[in-house]
PLY file of the C-alpha trace (Angstrom):
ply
format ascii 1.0
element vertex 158
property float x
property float y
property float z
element edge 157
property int vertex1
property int vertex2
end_header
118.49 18.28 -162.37
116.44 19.71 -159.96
115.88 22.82 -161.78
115.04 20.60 -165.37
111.46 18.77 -163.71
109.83 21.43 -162.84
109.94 22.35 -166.75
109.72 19.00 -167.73
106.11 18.39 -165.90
104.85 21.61 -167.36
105.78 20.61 -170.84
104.10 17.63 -170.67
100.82 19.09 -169.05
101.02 22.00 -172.01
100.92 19.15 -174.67
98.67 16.99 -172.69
95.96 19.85 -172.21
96.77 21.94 -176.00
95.05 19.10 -177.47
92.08 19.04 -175.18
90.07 21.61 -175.99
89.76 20.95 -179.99
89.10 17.14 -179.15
86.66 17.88 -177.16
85.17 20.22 -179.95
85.41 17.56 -182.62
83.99 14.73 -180.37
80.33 15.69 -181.21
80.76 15.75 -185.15
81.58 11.64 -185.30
79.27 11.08 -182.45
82.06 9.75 -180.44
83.31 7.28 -182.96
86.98 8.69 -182.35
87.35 7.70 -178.83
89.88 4.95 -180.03
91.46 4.89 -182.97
90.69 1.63 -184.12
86.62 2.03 -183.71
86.05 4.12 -186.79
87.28 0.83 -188.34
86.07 -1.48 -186.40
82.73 -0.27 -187.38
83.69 -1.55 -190.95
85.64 -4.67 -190.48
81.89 -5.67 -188.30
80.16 -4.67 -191.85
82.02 -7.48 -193.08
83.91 -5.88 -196.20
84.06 -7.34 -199.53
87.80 -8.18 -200.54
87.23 -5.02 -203.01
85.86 -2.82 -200.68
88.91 -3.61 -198.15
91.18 -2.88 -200.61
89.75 0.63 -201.35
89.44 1.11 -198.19
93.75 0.32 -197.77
93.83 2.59 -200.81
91.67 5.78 -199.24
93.52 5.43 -195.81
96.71 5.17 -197.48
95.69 8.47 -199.70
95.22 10.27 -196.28
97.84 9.27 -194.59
100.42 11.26 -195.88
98.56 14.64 -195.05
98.09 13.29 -191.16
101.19 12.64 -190.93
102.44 16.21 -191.65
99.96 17.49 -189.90
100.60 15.24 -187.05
104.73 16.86 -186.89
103.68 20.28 -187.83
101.09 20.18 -184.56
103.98 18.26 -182.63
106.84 21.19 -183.65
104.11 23.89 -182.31
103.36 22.38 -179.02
107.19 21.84 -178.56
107.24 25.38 -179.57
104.82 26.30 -176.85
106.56 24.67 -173.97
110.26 26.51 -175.05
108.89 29.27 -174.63
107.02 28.44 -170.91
110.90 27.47 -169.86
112.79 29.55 -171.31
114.52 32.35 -169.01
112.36 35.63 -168.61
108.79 36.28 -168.51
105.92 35.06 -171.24
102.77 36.22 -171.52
99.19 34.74 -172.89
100.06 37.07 -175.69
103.49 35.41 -176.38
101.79 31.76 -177.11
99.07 32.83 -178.78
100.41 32.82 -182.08
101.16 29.24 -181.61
97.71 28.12 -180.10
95.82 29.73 -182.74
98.14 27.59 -185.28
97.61 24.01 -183.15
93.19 24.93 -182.92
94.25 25.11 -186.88
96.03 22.44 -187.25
93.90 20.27 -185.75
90.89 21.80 -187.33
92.46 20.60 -190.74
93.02 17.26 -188.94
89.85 16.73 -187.95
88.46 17.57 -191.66
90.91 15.48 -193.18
89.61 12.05 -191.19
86.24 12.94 -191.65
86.70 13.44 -194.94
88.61 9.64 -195.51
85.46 8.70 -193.56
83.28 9.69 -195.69
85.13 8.30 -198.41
84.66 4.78 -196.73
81.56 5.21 -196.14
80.02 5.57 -199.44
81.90 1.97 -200.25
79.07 0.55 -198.15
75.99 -0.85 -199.00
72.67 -0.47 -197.33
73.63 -3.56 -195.68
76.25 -2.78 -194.86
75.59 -0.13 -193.04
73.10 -1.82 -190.88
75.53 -4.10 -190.01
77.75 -0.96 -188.94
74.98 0.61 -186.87
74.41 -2.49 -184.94
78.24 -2.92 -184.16
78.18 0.98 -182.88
74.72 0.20 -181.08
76.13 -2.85 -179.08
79.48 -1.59 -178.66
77.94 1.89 -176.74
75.93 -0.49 -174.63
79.24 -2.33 -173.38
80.88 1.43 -172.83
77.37 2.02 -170.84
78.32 -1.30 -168.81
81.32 -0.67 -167.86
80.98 3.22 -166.87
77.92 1.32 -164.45
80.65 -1.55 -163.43
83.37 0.61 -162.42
81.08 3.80 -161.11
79.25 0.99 -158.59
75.67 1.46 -160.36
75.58 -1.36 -161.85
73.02 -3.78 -160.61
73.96 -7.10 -159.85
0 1
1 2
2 3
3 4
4 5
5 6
6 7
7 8
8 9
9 10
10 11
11 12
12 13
13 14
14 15
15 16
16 17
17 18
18 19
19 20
20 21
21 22
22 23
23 24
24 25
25 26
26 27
27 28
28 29
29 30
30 31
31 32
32 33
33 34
34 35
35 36
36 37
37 38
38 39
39 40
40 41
41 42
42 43
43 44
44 45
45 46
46 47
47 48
48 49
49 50
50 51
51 52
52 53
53 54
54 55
55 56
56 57
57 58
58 59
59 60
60 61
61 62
62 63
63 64
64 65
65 66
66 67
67 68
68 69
69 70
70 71
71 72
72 73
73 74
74 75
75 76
76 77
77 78
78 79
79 80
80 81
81 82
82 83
83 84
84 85
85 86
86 87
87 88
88 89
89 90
90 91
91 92
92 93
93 94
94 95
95 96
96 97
97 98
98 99
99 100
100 101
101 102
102 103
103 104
104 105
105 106
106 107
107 108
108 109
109 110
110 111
111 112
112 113
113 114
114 115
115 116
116 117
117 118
118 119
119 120
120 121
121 122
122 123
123 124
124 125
125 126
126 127
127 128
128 129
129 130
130 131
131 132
132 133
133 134
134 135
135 136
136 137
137 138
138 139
139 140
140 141
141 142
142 143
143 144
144 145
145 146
146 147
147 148
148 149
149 150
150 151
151 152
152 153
153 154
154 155
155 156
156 157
């Protein structure tokens, strides 16, 4: 047993970190908006959605879903294939995982293009309204993120 957590806390540091780098690539092109998973929609629902619109918007997620969800395994399988090969007997190189990180920076490059893409789909449901709506939801909900950095760093003033 003793032997097994040694491997077992590297594995979980390789996944933890093989997904860090692209994230932190992507964060820029939705200006942040993927920090939770639910914001993206949360944007919407606070654009207040006609029953119509909702219901393309079920339909367009529902579209994309399939393709993230392969993606999602196919990225799981080669990060499980990266930490077999960190514990497996014998030495491995940079050189030996490369293969496998170049395929994870493209599989989460395709990802990434896929939810933008069912973004942009949902997006052009809105109406100019709409969108306003949207923009002040983002707006208010960065200045609560602001607040509670300040809260939690000690800056804030009381």
């Amino acid at each position: 047993m003793k032997k097994v957590w040694p491997a077992v806390v590297i594995g979980v540091m390789v996944i933890g970190l093989s997904g860090w780098p692209a994230s932190a690539q992507h964060r820029p092109m939705l200006g942040g908006m993927d920090q939770g998973p639910g914001m993206f929609m949360l944007l919407f629902k606070g654009a207040a959605l006609t029953p119509d619109q909702e219901t393309r918007v079920r339909a367009i997620l529902a579209a994309h879903r399939a393709n993230a969800r392969d993606l999602m395994r196919q990225l799981r399988s080669a990060r499980e294939g990266i930490v077999d090969k960190l514990v497996a007997p014998g030495s491995v190189a940079a050189g030996d995982l490369e293969p496998l990180r170049q395929q994870i920076i493209q599989l989460e490059e395709q990802l990434s293009q896929d939810r933008l893409g069912a973004a942009l789909e949902i997006r052009a449901l809105l109406t100019p309204d709409q969108l306003a709506k949207a923009q002040r939801v983002k707006d208010r909900v960065r200045e609560l993120r602001a607040e509670m950095r300040a809260l939690f760093e000690g800056t804030a003033q009381p």
